[in-house]
C-alpha positions in Angstrom: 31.7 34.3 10.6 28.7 33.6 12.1 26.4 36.3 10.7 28.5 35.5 7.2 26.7 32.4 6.9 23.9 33.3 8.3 23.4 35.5 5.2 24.6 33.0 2.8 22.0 30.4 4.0 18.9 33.4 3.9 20.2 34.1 0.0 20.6 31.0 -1.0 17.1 29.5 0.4 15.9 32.7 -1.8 18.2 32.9 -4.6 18.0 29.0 -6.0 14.4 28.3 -6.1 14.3 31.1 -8.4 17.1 29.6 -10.5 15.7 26.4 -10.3 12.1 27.5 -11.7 13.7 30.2 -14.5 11.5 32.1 -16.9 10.6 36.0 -15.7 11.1 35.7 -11.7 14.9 34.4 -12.5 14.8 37.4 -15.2 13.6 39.9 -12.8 15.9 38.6 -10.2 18.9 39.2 -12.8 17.7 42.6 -13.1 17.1 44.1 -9.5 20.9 42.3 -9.0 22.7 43.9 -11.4 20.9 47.1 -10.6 22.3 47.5 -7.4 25.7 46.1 -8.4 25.3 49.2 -11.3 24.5 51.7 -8.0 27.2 49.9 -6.1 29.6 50.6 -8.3 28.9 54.2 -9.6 28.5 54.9 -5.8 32.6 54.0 -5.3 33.2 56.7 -7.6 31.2 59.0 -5.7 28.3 58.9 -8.3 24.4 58.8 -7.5 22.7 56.7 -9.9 19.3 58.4 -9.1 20.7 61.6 -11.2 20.5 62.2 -14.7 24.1 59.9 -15.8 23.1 57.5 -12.9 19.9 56.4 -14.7 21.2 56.8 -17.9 23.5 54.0 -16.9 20.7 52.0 -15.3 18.6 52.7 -19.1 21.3 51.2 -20.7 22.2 48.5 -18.1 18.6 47.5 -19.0 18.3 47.4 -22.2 21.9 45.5 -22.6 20.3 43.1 -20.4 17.5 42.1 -22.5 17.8 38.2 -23.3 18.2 36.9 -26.5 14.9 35.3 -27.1 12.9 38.6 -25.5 15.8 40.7 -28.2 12.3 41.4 -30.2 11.3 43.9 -27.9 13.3 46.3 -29.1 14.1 45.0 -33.1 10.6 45.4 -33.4 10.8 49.2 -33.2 14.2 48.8 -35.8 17.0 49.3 -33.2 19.4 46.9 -31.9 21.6 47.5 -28.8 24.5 48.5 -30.4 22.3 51.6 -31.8 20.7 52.5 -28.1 24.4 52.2 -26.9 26.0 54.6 -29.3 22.4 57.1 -28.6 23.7 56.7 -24.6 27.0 57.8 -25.5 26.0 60.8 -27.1 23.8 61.9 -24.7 26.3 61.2 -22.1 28.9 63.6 -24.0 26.1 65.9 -24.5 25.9 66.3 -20.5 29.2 66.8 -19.7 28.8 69.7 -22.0 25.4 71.0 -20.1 27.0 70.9 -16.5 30.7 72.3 -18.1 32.4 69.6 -17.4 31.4 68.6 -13.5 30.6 65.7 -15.6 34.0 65.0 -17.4 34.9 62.7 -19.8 36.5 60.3 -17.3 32.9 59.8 -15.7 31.4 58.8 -18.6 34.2 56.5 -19.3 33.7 55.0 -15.8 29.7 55.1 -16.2 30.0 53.2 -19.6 32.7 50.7 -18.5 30.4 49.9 -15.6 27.6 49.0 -17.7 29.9 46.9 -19.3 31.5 45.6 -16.3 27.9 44.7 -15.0 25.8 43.8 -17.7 28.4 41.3 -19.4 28.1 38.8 -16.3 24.6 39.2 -15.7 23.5 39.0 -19.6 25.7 35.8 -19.8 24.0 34.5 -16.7 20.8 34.3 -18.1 21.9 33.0 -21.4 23.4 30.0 -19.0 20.4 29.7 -17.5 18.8 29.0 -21.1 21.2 26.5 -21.9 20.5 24.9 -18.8 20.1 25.1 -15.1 23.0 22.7 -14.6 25.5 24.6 -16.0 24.1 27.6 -13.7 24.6 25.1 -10.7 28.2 24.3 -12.0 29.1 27.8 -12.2 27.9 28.5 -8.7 30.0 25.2 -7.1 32.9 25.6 -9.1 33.3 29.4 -7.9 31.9 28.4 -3.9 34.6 25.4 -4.7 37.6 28.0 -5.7 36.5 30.5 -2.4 36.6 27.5 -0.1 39.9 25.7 -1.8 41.7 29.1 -2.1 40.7 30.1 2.1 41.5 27.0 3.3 44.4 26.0 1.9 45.7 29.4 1.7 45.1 29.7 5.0 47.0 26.2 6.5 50.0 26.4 3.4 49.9 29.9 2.4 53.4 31.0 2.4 54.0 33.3 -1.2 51.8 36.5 -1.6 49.9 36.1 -4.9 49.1 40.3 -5.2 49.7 41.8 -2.3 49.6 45.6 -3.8 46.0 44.3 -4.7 44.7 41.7 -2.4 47.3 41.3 0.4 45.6 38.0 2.3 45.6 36.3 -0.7 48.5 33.7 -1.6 50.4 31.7 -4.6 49.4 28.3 -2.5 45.6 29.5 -2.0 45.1 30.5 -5.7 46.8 27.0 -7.0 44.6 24.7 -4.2 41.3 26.8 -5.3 41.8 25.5 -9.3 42.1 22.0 -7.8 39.4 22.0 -5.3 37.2 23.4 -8.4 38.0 20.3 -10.4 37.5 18.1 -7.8 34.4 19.1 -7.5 33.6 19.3 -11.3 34.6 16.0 -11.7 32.2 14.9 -9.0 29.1 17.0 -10.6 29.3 14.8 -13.8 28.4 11.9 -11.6 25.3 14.0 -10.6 24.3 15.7 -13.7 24.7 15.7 -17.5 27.2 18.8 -18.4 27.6 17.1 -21.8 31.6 17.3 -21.6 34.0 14.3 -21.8 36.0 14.7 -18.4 39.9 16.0 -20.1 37.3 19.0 -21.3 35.9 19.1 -17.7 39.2 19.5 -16.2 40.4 21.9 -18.6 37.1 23.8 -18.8 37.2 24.2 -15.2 40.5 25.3 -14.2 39.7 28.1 -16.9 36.7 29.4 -15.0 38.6 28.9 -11.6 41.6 30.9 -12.5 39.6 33.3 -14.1 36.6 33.6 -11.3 39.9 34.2 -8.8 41.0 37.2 -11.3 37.6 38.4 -11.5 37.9 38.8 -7.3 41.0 40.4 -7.8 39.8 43.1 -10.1 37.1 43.8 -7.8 40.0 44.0 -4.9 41.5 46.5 -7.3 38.5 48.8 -7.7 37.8 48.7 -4.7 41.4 49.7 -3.2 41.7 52.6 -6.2 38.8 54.2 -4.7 39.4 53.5 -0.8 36.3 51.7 0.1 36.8 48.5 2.3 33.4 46.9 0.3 31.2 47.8 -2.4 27.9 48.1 -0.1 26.4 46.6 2.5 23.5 45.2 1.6 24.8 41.6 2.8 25.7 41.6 6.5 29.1 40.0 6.5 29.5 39.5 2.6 29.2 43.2 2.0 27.6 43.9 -1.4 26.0 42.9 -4.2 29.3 43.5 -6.5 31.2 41.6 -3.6 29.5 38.3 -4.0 29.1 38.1 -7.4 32.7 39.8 -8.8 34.0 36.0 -9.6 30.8 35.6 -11.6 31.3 38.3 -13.8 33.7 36.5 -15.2 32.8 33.0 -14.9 29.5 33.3 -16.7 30.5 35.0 -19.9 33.8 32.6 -20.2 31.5 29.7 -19.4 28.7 30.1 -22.4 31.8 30.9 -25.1 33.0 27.5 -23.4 30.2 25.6 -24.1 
């Protein structure tokens, strides 16, 4: 516990000053992340990203992170992402040709999906960022809010199993107290900061990205126990990786900006 917090107070004294000042460190931040969640992940499947699929995937984990109002780098040369995407596929298909299949269609099923995976939270979490850092900082203290809640109270009333083929610690009592300790705290950011919503859309807004930050933990749990690994890396002494602080996020993020 200990050297778990330890790390959380190192990241955080480096990760929020860069949220709170934005623009291209916050961008390159968003990039070197979701790069090594990328590695992280291809690494479960027993993939190296520094081969010729691995950086394939990080070229189009790139370019799908591009933000909307830097988009002209690429328009300018008449391509959107959609066209680079379908290029990636082809030349993925192409290589499972060239190395007869050692490279199968299932691994570039997996490589794509984890582009997706990936890139969908971390695109979204700059396009928050845009909108505002508040609703960044809501994110963040909704999902800390939901891990706390959910521990806690799962921990002093937890009596039902929530998933236990998936996530067997995790409880029916810890999942419902993490949705109200998220709104609790919602409620109390409004007091603190403009998020432009009346509080019944607060409330309900909320317990949508609680519920859904705790289902973006359990699919994590889920890849993680399909490919036998205890955590996705570990870069973070006592969080374990990069994928394993930031799977609730995933989801959060994207939900959050069609939200607003």
């Amino acid at each position: 516990m200990k050297q778990r917090i330890i790390t959380a107070v190192v990241a955080a004294a480096i990760f929020l000053p860069i949220i709170i000042f934005g623009e291209t460190p916050f961008i390159i931040l968003m990039y070197l992340i979701a790069s090594i969640s990328l590695y992280e992940a291809l690494k479960m499947r027993g993939r190296w990203i520094f081969s010729i699929p691995g950086l394939l995937s990080l070229a189009l984990l790139w370019v799908f992170l591009i933000p909307t109002e830097t988009i002209g780098i690429i328009e300018d040369f008449g391509y959107s992402k959609i066209e680079l995407a379908f290029l990636a596929v082809l030349l993925f298909l192409t290589y499972t040709v060239a190395t007869k299949n050692r490279f199968n269609f299932d691994d570039v099923a997996f490589s794509l999906l984890s582009v997706l995976y990936v890139g969908i939270g971390f695109y979204y979490f700059m396009e928050i960022r845009l909108e505002g850092v508040q609703f960044v900082f809501y994110a963040l203290f909704i999902i800390w809010a939901t891990d706390s809640g959910a521990y806690f109270i799962g921990r002093a009333m937890g009596k039902k199993k929530l998933w236990p083929e998936i996530s067997p610690n995790k409880t029916v009592e810890g999942f419902v107290g993490g949705i109200i300790c998220a709104v609790i705290v919602g409620v109390i950011m409004t007091f603190f900061t403009d998020l432009d919503m009346s509080i019944p859309k607060l409330v309900i807004v909320t317990a949508i990205l609680s519920i859904f930050g705790q289902v973006g933990d359990l699919v994590e749990s889920a890849l993680k126990r399909h490919y036998k690994v205890k955590d996705s890396g570990h870069l973070l002494p006592g969080h374990g990786g990069m994928l394993d602080r930031f799977d609730s996020l995933l989801f959060v993020l994207p939900l959050l900006h069609f939200l607003l």
